[in-house]
N, C-alpha and C positions, 0 to 999 in steps of 0.2 A: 532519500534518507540514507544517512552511511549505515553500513552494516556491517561492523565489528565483530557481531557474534551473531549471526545470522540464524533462521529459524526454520522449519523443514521445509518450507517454501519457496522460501529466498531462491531467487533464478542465480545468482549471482555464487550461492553456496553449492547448487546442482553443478555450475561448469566448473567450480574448484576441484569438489570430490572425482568429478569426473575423469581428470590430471591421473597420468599411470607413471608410477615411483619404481623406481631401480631398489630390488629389494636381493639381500643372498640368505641363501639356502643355510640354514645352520645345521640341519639333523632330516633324518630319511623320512621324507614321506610317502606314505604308501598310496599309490591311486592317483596321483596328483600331476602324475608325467603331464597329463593336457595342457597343464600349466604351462609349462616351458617347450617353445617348437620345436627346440633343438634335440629334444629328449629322447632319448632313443633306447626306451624303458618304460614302461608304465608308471615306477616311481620316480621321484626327485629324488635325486641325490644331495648330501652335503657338499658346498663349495660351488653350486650353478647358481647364477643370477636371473632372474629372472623379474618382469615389471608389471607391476601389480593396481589396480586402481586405489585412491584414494580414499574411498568409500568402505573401501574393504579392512584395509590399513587402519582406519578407524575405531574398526570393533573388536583391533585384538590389543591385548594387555602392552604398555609400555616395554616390559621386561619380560617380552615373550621368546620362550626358546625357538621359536623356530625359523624367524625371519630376521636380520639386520637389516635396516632401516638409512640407501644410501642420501647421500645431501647430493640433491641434483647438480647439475651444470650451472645452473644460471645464480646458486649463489655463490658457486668456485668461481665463475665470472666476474660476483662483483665485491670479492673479498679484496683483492686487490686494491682497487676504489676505494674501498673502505679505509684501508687502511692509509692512502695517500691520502683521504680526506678531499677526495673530487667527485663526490656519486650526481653533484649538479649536471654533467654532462652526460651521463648514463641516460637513455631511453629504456626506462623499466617498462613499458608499454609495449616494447619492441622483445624485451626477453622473457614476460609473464604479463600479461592484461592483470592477474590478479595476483600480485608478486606479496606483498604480506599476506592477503587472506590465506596462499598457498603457505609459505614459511611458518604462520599462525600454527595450523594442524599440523606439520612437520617436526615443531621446535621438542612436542613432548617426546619423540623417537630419537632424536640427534643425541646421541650417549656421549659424541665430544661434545657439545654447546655451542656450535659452531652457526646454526641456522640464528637462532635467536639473537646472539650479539649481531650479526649481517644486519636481521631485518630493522633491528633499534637504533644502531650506526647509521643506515642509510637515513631513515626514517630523521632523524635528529638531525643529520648534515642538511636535508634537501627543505626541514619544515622553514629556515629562512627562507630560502628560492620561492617558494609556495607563496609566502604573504607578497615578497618584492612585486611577483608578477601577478598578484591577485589584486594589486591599489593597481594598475595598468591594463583600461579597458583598452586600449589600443592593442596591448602586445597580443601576437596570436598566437595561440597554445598549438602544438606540432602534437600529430596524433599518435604519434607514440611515445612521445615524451613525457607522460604520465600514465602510472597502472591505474585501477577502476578507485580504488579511496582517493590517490593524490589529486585525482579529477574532480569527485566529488567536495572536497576541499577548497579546491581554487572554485568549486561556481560557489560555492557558499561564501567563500572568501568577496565574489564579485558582489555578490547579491548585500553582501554585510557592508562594505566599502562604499555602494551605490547610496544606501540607505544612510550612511554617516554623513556624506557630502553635502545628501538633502536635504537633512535633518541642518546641519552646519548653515547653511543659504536658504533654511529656512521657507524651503520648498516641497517640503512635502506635508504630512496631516497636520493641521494646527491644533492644539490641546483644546480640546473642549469640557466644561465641566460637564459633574455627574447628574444623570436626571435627576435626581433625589435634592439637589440643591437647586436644581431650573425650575423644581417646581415647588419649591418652597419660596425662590423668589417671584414667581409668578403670584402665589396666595400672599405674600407681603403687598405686592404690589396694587392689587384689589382689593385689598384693607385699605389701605392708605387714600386708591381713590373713593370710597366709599366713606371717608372717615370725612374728607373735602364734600363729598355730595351734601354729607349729611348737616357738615359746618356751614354751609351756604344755607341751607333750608332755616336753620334756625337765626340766621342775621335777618332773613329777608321782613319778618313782624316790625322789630328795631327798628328798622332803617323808615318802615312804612311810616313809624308815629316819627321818626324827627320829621320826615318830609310834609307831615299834617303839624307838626307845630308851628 
């Protein structure tokens, strides 16, 4: 099942949060030096960068003074792309197994808007690619040439396309009616012989007296 907005269990939302984000220091924190290896102070300073899990990143406010929130590498990678309008050749599996879920929980941080147009661009360029090689049980999907949604995609795509073929050649379940009419024809059909049983019994007097006249 795709999972778009995953739920506190989701394994799949565990190794997103997991992802550690290039974040800078806006204002002094006190205590916090552990943070940063480099630190050679007990507190953070304003102006040091430091990488932070996702998890964390999370639970503080959009418009929080104290951390900027940088756009990783891998969608400066594929801005580029984007904008040639080539992300078909991109192996998004190769720079993020979960390259929107990750963009997803990033886009509310990105103060330019830079994560959210990447992930919708790509998303939009690559949904043709998806269906072409999803009617093609032959073609074989290269494993990093799709993140964990565009996979999930293309089998549902196979699974969809399989089903239409069958359906088309008329090979797969044949429509059968509902029990509610199988057995209403069934009680029609035991009237009717009953109706014969019962028309035979009263010829048979008849027929006795012509055969004595």
């Amino acid at each position: 099942m795709m999972n778009y907005f995953p739920n506190y269990y989701s394994i799949e939302d565990i190794f997103v949060t997991q992802e550690k984000v290039e974040c800078k220091v806006n204002t002094r924190l006190q205590r916090l030096g552990f943070l940063d290896a480099g630190a050679e102070t007990e507190d953070l300073e304003p102006g040091r960068t430091i990488n932070l899990p996702l998890w964390y990143i999370k639970e503080l406010k959009v418009n929080n003074a104290y951390f900027t929130i940088g756009v990783p590498d891998i969608y400066k990678n594929v801005h580029k792309a984007v904008c040639e309008a080539e992300t078909t050749h991109i192996e998004l599996g190769r720079l993020h197994p979960y390259f929107y879920e990750f963009g997803r929980y990033l886009t509310p941080y990105d103060r330019n808007h830079v994560i959210g147009r990447i992930i919708f661009e790509t998303l939009r360029q690559r949904v043709r690619h998806l269906l072409d090689i999803s009617k093609n049980d032959g073609e074989s999907k290269r494993e990093h040439r799709l993140d964990s949604i565009e996979s999930k995609l293309h089998e549902a795509g196979l699974r969809t396309n399989t089903q239409y073929i069958n359906w088309l050649q008329m090979s797969g379940n044949h429509i059968r009616i509902s029990q509610l009419v199988e057995e209403h024809q069934k009680k029609r059909k035991r009237a009717e012989r009953s109706d014969d049983e019962g028309g035979d019994e009263t010829d048979t007097p008849t027929s006795k007296k012509r055969s004595t006249m």
